[in-house]
Every structure is written in C-alpha cells, then in structure tokens.
N, C-alpha and C positions, 0 to 999 in steps of 0.2 A: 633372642626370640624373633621367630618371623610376625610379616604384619598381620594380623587380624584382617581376618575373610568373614565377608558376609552369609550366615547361614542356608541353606534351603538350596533350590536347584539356581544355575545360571539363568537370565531373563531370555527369554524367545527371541532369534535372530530374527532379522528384518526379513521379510520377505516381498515387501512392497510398499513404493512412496508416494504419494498422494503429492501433487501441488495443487493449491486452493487460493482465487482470489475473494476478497471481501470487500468490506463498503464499511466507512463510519458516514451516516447519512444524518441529517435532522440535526437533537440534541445531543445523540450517541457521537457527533464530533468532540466533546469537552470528555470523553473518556480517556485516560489516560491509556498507555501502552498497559501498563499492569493491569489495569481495569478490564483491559478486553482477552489478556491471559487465563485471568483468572474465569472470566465468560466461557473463553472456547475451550477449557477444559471443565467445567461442568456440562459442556453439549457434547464432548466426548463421551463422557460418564452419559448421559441421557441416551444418545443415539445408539450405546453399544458399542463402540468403534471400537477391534480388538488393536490394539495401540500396542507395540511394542515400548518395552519400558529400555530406562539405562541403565546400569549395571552400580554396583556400590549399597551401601547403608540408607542412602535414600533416593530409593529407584522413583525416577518420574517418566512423564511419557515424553517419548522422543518426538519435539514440536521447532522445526529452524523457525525463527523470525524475521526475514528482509525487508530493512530500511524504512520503518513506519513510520508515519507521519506525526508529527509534534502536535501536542495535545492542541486542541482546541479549534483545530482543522479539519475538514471534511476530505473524506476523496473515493475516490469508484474504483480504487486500484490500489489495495493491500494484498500483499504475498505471504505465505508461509507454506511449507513442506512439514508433511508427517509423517512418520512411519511405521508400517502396520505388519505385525507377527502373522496375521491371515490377508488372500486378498482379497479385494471388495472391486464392485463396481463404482469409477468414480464419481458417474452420474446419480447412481443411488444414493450416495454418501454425500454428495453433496447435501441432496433434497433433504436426509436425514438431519443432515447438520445445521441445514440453514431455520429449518422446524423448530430449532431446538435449541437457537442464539435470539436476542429481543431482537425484536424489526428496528432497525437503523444499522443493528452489526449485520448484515445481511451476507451468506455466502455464495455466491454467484456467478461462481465457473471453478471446476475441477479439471484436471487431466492428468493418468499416470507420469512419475518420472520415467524417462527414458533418457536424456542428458545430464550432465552434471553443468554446473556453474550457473543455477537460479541466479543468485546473488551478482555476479559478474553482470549480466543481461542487465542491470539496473543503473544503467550509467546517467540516465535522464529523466526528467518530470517534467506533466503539462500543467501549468495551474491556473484556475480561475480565482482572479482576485475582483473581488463583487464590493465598490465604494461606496455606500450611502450616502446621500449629500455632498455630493462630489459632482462638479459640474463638469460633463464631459470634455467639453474643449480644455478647461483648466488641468484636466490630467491626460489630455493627449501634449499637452504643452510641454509636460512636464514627461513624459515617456520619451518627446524628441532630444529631451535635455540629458536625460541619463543615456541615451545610447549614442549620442553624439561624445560623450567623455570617454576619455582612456582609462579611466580608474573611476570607482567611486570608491571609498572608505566608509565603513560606518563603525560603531559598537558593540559589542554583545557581552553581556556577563555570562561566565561560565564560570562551572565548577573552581577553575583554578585563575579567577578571576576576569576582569576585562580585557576584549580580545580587540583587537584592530583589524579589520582582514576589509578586501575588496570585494565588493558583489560584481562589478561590472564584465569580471570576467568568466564569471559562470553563466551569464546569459546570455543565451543563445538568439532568442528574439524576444520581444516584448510589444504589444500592440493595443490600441482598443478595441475592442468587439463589441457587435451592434446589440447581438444577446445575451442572456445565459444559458449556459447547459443544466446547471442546477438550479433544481424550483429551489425559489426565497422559502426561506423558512423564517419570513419574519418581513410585515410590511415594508413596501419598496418607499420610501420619497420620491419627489418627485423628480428631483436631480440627480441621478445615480449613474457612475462612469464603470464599464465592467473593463476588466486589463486579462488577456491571455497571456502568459507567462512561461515559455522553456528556459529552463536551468539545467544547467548541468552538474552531476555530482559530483564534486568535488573534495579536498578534504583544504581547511574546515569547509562545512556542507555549509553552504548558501542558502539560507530558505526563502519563503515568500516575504516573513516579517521584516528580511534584512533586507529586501527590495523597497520593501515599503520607505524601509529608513534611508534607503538609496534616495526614492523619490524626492523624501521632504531635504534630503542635505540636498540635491542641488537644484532643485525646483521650490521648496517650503510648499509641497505638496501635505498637507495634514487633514484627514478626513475626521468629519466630526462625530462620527462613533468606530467601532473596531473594524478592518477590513471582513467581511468572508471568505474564507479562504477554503476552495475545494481543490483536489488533488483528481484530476480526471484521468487520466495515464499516468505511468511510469515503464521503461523499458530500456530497451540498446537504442541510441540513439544514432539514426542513418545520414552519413553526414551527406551523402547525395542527394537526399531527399528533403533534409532538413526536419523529417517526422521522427517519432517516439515510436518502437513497432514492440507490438505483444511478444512478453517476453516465454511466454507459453508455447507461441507456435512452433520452436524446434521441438517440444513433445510431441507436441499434436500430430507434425511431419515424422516422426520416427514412429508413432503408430501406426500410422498411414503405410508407411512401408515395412512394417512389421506391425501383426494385430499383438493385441492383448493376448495372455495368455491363456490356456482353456481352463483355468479357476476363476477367472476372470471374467470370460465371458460364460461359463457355466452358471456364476454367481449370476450375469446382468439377464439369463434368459431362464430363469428356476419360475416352473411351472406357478399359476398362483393356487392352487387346490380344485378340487373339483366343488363345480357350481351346485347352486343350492339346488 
C-alpha cells in the first residue's frame, strides 16, 4: 500500500516573504516563546494575512522563528519571517499586525525578503543589564575582573543536565553605562549600576544570566533583586567596527536596487474610495 495523502487541493505556493522585527517590552518580557506564537498567529488570523500554509495532515502557517530571547527578558530586536500565498505591502502589514498583537509585543519594522540567510546575520547581541542596588563602582570593579580573566566557567542546568562552559569567551565587550535605553518598568533605588553587554553567538549560547554568574564567581558580584535584562540589538557582528549592524539592511539594499514588485506596489498605492 502506498502512503496516505492528505485529501483536498495542494496548499498555495509562496509567493512572498515578509521579515518582521518585534519587541517584548514591559511585563510582556515573562512571555514565554510559545506564548508569543501563539499571540502572532491569532494577529494573523485578526489582520487577514493570506498566509501560505505547509503541506501534510496538519497544515500550519509557514512562520521561521530566529534565535529569541529567554523568557523573562526584554528586547527591541526579535526576528521572524513569513510566508504569504498573496503579496502585501510590508508597511501595511506591519501596521495591521502590530494593531492586532497586545502593546509590549509590538511589531516594528517589516521589509520584503530579498536575501536568503536571516538567521546566519545573527551572529551577535547588545544587552542591557539594569542592576538594582548595585553600587556602581562595585560593579565596574567587578567588570574589570571578568575581562581581565582568560576564562570564566560557570553552571547551567539543561535539559540533559548540568553544563560547565565559559562565558568569557563570547564577550566581546562589557562596560558600565551612564544610562538606560530602556524606561524602568519598575522603581529605580537609589544605587543602580547599568552594564552594556556584546556577546557573541555561540554554541552553547552564552546568555546575559551566565554573565551575571560570570560576575559573582570572580568578583561575588550578587545584586539584591533579579537583573533587567533588555536585548537592544541583535545582527552580523562587524569586527572592524566592533558594532552589531541591522540585519535587515541587505533587504532593504536589494529593494533599493530592484523595487518591489507591481502586486506589491499596486497593493501599497490602491485608491482609498471616493470621498464622502
């Protein structure tokens, strides 16, 4: 017997892919990844988004997700591509989608594919780590401790139990900063140390919290409530420059030198009706 095909017609080929950046802002930081899956596909469902689906017994809509941020973290720079059976305007689509997610998952720049390798571009993160009760000099103290080491080691329990790995080699620089980029969502003390933070991606992935752990093994850096942690960039990381650069912009540059297409721009300039 051959295998069991799913009935009805094949799903609608792709005919155009969206990349979209987001924001977990506020409280909407303690969402989980799933939590905000399940969000942007009831705002697809809302905004109409003709969504190309995938193919099989249980057709979903075709949604990539790159490298998002661990629950309980803020950041101005979540990625994800979609794939749509018709095309849209991506500026329209955005506004539609962003209407149509709660304020904190906010979606905040769109632009068609025209390159492959979103994912690849994500070699790098900026992050703001916001210390409450943390006296500034006592964690500049402790920043010159960790970058002055050849290694740091810490712990992490995973899945397949505890892991041993180095942070010190994933960052790139580490510093104090005079400000924040992100408003407090939650009274300041009076003592509060902010850290700017580049890491690079690596595998295992280095995060903010294992920096943290970096700090207190060789400094007994220990703040006395949980860090904030906001994720302000992410991209290819320029090593001449030492910055994080949008990983958008080679779309944006292949529009540039080729437009959208005339469904495309038909879609972004369709009459609004005649006036009352």
């Amino acid at each position: 017997m051959g295998k069991r095909q799913p009935e009805g017609p094949p799903p609608a080929p792709v005919v155009q892919r969206i990349r979209l950046r987001y924001t977990k802002r506020g409280r909407l930081r303690f969402t989980s990844h799933r939590d905000f899956q399940r969000a942007f596909e009831r705002a697809l469902r809302r905004a109409e988004v003709p969504m190309a689906y995938s193919a099989g017994f249980t057709p979903h809509p075709r949604v990539s997700y790159a490298n998002a941020a661990p629950t309980g973290t803020g950041s101005e720079a979540e990625y994800l591509e979609i794939a749509l059976a018709a095309p849209r305007d991506p500026q329209t689509l955005r506004a539609l989608l962003d209407e149509s997610m709660p304020a904190g998952l906010d979606i905040v720049d769109a632009v068609e594919a025209r390159t492959s390798g979103l994912a690849d571009r994500l070699t790098a993160s900026i992050w703001e780590l916001r210390l409450d009760g943390t006296d500034p000099a006592e964690a500049e103290r402790a920043v010159a401790l960790f970058l002055a080491a050849e290694t740091v080691e810490v712990q992490r329990r995973t899945k397949n139990g505890m892991r041993t790995f180095d942070t010190r080699g994933a960052v790139v620089s580490l510093d104090l900063a005079t400000t924040s980029v992100v408003p407090a969502d939650r009274p300041l003390d009076s003592a509060c140390a902010i850290l700017r933070l580049v890491v690079r991606h690596l595998t295992p992935a280095v995060r903010p919290d294992d920096v943290l752990s970096g700090l207190r093994a060789v400094a007994d850096l220990a703040p006395p409530v949980p860090a904030a942690v906001t994720r302000l960039a992410q991209g290819l990381f320029d090593e001449e420059s030492g910055t994080v650069t949008d990983p958008l912009a080679p779309d944006r540059e292949a529009i540039t030198a080729a437009p959208p297409t005339a469904a495309v721009a038909a879609d972004a300039k369709a009459p609004e009706g005649p006036a009352a």
